[in-house]
N, C-alpha and C positions, 0 to 999 in steps of 0.2 A: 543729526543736525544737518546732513549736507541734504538728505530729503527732504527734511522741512524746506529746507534755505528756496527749494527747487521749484516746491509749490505756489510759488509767486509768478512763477514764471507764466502758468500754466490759466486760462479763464475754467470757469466751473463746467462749462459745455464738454471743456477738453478732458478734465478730470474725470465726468463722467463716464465717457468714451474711452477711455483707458482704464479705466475698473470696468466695464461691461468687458470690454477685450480681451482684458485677463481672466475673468469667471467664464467666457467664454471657450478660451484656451485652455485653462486648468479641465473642464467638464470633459474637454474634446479627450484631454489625456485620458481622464479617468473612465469614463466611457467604452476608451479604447481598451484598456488594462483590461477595466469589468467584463470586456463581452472576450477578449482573449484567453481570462483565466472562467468563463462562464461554461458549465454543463448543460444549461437549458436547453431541453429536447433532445440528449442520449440521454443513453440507458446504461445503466452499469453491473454487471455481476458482480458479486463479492462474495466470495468465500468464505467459509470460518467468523461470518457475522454476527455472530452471537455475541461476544465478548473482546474484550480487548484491543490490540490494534484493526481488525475486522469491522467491530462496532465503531472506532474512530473516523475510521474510512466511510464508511456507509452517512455518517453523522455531517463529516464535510460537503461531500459528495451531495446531499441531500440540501447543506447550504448552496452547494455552486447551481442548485437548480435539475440536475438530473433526477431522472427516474431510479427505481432501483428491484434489482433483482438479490437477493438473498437468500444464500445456502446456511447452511448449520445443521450439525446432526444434533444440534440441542431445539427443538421448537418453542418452548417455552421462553428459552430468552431470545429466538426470532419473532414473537408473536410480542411481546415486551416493547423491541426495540422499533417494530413496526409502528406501535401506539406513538412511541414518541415521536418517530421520524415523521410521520403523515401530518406533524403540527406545521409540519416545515411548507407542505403543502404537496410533493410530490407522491407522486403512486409506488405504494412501495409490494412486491410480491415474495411473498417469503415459501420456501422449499427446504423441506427436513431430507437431507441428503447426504449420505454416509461417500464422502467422497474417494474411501480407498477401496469402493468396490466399483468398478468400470460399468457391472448393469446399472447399479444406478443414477452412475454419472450419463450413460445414455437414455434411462428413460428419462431425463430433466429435460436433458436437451431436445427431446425426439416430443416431449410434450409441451416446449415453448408456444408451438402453434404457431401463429401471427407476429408474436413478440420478436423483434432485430433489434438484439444488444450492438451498440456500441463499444461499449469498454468493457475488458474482461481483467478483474486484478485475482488475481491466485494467491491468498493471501493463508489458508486452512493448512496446517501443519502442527505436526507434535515434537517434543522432546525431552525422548526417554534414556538415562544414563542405563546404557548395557556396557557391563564386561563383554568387551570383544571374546574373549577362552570361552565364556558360559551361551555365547548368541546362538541360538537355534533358527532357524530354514523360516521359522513361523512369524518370530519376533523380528527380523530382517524383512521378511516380507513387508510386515506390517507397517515398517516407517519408509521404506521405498514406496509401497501403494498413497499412504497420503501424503508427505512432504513431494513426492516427484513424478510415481507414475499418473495421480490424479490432475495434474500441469499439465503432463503431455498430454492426455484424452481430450482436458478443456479444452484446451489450444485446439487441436485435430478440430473438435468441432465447431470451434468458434470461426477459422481459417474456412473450414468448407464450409460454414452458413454463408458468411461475407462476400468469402469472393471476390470478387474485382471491388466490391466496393471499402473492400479495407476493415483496420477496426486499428485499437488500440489496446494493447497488453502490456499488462506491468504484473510481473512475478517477483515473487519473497521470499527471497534466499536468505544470507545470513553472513555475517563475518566469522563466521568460523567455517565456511566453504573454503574459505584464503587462508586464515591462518588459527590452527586449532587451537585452542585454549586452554576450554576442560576436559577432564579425563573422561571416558565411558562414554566418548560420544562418537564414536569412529563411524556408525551405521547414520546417525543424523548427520556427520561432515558431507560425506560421502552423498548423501541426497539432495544436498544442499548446493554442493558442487555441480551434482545433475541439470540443476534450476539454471545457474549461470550458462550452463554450455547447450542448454536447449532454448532459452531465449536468443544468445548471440544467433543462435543457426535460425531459428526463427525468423530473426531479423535479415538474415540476409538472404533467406530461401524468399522470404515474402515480402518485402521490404517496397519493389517496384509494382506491386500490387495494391501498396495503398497500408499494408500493415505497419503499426511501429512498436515492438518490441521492449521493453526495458527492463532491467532487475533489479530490485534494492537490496542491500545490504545493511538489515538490520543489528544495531548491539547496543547492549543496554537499555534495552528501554523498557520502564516500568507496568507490568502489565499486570494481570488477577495473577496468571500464572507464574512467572518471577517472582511476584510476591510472597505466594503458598510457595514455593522450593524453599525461601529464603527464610517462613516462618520453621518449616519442616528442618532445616539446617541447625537451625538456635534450638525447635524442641529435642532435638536426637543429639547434639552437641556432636555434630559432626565437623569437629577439628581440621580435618585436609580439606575440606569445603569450603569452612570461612577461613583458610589461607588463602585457599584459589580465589576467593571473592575478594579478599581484600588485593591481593594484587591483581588482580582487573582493575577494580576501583582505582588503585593508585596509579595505572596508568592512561588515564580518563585525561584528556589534554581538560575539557571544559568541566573537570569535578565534577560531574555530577547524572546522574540518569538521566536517561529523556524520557517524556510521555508519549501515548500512544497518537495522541494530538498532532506532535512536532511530527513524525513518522507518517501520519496521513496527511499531511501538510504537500510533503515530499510527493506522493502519490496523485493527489489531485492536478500538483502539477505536471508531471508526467503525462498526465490524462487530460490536459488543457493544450490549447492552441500556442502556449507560453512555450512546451516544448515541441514542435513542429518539425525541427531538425535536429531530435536529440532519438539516435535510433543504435540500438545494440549499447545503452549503454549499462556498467555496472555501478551503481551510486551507495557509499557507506551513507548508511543515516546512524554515525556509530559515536558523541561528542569526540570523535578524533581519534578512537583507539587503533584503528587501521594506521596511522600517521605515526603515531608514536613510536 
């Protein structure tokens, strides 16, 4: 009513002039927002693109306007996920690349050619419940080579392509690098913890060079593979599992899992001009379990 009351006040010239002002002001914001949280013209690697949060990422990424570069040692569901992505309109190159082997983490790189990626997210990792007493030299190997030594090698070459001109990295560690949960994962903490302490050094070895750094700290969140353990759990009726899973669950401050969606949500802006002075950081995208 006191609006209404006001519009007497005012001739139709003036009223117009004041809603042009405002659509005028409102555009400028949004404008502003759009071209801050905007990809258009990088380029983005992505790791472990095949599926799940990898494929979410690639999926946003591809709305914010970037180009994209794509790893997976599945090609079939990189050659899938190309189809869809190219509706979005960007150019997308996909690369069948077994990332816990270092040859051919460098013949990738060493065959980019022309191509200057932008943003490098690390997102390709496994997680295999080992008895610590039964772990062999082989099976050790195998989750340090792709949870963390295949990070370090990106990084290595992503930092000497760039150069003075910078880039941006965001690596995918895990809330269980901070505080362990399930049993049989001592080989996966332990890599995962790796991710955390070679980003922060990242950040600060390269940082005035134009690099910026960051790590997530994923938990919970609903993926193909979470999902296959959790069918695997109920077919085998493995009892100390769905104990450990329901208390996780009950200590979920926001009930509930997250998607792989909300997780690359977190990522693109990492990778947008929104985070410009957000460097060496460590970010739960966990509904709160770290808090709790």
């Amino acid at each position: 009513m006191f609006t209404l009351s006001l519009l007497k006040y005012f001739t139709l010239s003036q009223l117009k002039w004041f809603t042009l002002s405002l659509a005028k002001w409102y555009n400028k914001i949004m404008n502003n927002i759009n071209n801050l949280i905007s990809l258009k013209g990088k380029t983005a690697i992505i790791t472990g693109a095949g599926v799940g949060i990898g494929k979410a990422i690639a999926k946003i990424f591809a709305e914010a306007g970037a180009d994209l570069i794509l790893l997976d040692m599945n090609g079939e569901s990189l050659e899938k996920n190309k189809k869809e992505l190219e509706n979005s309109g960007c150019r997308v190159d996909n690369y069948v690349v077994d990332v816990s082997e270092k040859k051919q983490i460098d013949d990738f790189w060493n065959g980019l050619g022309k191509k200057q990626p932008d943003i490098l997210i690390n997102n390709a990792g496994i997680y295999p419940f080992l008895d610590y007493l039964k772990i062999d030299e082989k099976s050790l190997a195998r989750v340090m080579d792709v949870n963390l030594n295949s990070m370090f090698w990106m990084c290595q070459h992503f930092v000497r392509l760039k150069g003075k001109k910078g880039g941006i990295i965001v690596n995918l560690s895990s809330i269980e690098a901070i505080l362990p949960f399930k049993e049989d994962l001592i080989p996966y903490c332990i890599s995962k913890s790796g991710v955390i302490s070679l980003t922060r050094s990242l950040a600060r070895d390269y940082g005035k060079m134009g690099f910026r750094a960051n790590v997530i700290l994923p938990g919970a969140i609903k993926t193909p593979g979470t999902k296959n353990l959790a069918r695997e759990v109920l077919n085998k009726m493995q009892f100390g599992m769905m104990k450990i899973g329901y208390d996780f669950n009950q200590r979920l401050p926001l009930g509930r899992w997250g998607s792989p969606e909300e997780l690359a949500k977190v990522v693109l802006f990492l990778s947008s001009d929104l985070a410009s002075y957000v460097q060496g950081a460590m970010i739960p995208v966990d509904g709160g379990f770290l808090s709790s």
